[in-house]
C-alpha positions in Angstrom: 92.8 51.7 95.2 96.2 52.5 93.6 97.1 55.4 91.4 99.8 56.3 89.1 100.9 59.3 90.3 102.4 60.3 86.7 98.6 60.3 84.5 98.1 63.2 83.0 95.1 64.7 83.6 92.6 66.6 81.0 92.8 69.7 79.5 94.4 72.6 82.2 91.7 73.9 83.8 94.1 76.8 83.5 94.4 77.1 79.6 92.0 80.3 79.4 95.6 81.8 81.2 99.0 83.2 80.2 101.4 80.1 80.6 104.5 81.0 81.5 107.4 78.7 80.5 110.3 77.8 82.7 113.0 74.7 82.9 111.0 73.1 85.5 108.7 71.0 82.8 107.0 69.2 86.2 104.7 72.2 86.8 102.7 74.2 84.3 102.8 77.5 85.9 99.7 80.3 84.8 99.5 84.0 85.3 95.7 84.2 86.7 96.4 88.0 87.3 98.9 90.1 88.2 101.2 89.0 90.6 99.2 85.9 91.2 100.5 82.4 89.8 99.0 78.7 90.2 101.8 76.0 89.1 99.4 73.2 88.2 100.8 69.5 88.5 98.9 67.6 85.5 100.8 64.7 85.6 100.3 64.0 88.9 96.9 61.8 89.5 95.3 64.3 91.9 96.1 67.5 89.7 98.1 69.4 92.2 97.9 73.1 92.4 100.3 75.8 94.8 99.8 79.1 94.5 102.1 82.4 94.4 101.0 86.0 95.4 103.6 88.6 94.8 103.8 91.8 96.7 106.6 94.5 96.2 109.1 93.3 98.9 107.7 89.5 99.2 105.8 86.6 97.9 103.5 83.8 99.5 103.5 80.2 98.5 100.3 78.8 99.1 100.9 74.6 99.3 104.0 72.9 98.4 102.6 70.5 96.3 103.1 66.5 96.1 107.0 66.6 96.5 107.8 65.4 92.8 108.7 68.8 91.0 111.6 71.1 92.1 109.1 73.5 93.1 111.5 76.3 94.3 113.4 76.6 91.1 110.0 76.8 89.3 109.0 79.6 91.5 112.8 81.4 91.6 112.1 81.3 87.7 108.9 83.8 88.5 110.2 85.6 91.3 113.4 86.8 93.3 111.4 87.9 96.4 112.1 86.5 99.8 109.4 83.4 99.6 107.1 82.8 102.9 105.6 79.4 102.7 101.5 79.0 103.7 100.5 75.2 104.4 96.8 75.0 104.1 96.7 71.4 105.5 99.5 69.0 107.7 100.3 65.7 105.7 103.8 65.1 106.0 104.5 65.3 102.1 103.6 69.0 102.2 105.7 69.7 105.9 108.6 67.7 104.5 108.7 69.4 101.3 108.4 72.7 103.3 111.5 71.9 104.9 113.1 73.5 101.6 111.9 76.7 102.4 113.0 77.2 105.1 115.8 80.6 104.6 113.4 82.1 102.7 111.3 82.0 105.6 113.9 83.1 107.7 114.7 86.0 105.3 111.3 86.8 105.4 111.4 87.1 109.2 114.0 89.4 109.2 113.2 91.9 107.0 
């Protein structure tokens, strides 16, 4: 079976939450709670999420998403905190897309 990655999918889930606006137009990014953001993929056939936790000196990515966004300047938009990245599972879209994370993880590391 073939999909279209680019259908957008029903109503957010996330519409009960503050939407918070940024250039990257890819991802529709929701406040869920304080420091705690989903960027939601609607137009992507499987309805992508990634999440972001913010502490006071750094921030967890959970998921890189399907590879189609710019991801990073979506979450630079929300945050200037060194970024550590959290794959929950090993395709290669999400360890390739990773791959851009990669000094934040380092600056992580060394703080």
């Amino acid at each position: 079976m073939e999909h279209d990655a680019h259908v957008t999918q029903p109503k957010s889930p996330y519409s009960n939450f503050r939407r918070i606006l940024t250039s990257e137009d890819w991802f529709e990014v929701y406040e869920l709670a304080s420091q705690l953001y989903v960027f939601y993929e609607p137009r992507h056939y499987e309805g992508t999420i990634v999440s972001l936790v913010i502490s006071e000196r750094k921030a967890a990515l959970i998921d890189t998403g399907c590879g189609i966004g710019n991801l990073r300047a979506a979450v630079e938009a929300i945050t200037d905190k060194p970024v550590m990245v959290i794959n929950t599972h090993t395709p290669c879209g999400p360890i390739w897309k990773a791959a851009a994370w990669t000094t934040w993880s380092r600056a992580i590391e060394n703080s």
